[in-house]
C-alpha positions in Angstrom: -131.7 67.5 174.8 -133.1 69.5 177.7 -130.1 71.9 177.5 -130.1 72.1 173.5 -133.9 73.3 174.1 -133.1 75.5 176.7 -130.3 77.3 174.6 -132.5 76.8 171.6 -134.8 79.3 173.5 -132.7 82.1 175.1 -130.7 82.7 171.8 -133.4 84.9 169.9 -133.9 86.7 172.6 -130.2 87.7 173.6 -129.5 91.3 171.9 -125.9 92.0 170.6 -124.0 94.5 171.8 -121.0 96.8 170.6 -117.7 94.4 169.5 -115.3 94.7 171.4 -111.7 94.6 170.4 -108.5 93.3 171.9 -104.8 93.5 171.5 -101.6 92.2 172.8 -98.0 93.4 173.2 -95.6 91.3 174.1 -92.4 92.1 175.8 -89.4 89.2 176.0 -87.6 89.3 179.4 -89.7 91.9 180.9 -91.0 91.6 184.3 -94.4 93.2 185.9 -93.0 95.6 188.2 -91.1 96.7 185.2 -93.8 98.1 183.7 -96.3 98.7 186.2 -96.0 102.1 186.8 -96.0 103.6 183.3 -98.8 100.9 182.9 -101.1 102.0 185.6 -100.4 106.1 184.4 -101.6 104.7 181.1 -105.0 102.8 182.3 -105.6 106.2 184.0 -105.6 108.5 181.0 -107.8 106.2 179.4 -110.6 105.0 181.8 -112.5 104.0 178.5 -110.1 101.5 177.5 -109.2 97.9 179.8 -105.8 97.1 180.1 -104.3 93.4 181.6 -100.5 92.7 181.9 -100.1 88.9 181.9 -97.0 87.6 183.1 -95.8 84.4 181.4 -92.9 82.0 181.5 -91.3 78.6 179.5 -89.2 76.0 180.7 -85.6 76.9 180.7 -83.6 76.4 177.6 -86.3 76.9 174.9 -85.3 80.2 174.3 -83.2 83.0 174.5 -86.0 85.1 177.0 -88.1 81.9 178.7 -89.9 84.8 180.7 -92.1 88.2 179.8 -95.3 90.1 180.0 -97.9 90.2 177.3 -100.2 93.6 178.0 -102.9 93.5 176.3 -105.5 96.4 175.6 -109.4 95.9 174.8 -111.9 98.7 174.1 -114.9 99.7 171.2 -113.2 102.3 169.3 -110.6 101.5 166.6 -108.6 104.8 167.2 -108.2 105.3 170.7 -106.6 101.4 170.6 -104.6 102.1 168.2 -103.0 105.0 170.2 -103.2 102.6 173.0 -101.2 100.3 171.1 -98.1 102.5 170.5 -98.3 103.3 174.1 -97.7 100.0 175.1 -95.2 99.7 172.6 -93.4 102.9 174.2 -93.5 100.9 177.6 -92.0 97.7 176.2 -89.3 99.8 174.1 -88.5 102.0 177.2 -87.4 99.0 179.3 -84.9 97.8 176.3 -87.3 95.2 175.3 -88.6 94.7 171.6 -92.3 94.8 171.4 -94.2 91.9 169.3 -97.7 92.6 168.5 -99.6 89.6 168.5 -100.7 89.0 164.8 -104.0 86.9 166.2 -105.4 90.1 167.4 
């Protein structure tokens, strides 16, 4: 009860901000060192924009990749991630991956 009153009372006063989207490429079989250079030349040309490459992996024999990267892109304005976006893809294509953008995003 003393925490519901304490969130009760800090909520009205917390001010929204600009949303803030995200997006995710993923790229089967792909390692980070892969795509870390062409990544990091990409973040550069677009200091207003955040870019993550998360490395993930599955037990063996679930699928045909059980390894990959998912990069994911986050930023306030629509267009400049949706150039962002086929960037990424350009990265995963150019290392003979096939990108999948995440449809949650």
């Amino acid at each position: 009860s003393i925490m519901r009153a304490m969130l009760e009372d800090v909520g009205h006063r917390i001010e929204g901000g600009a949303i803030v989207y995200q997006h995710t490429v993923r790229g089967k079989g792909l390692r980070e060192g892969e795509i870390a250079v062409p990544l990091g030349a990409l973040a550069k040309a677009r200091p207003e924009l955040n870019f993550g490459s998360y490395p993930w992996m599955r037990p063996a024999g679930k699928k045909d990749h059980d390894f990959g990267v998912n990069l994911v892109v986050r930023g306030r304005d629509p267009d400049l991630l949706a150039a962002a976006i086929d960037a990424l893809v350009e990265i995963v294509r150019a290392q003979g991956a096939k990108p999948e953008i995440d449809p949650k995003d």
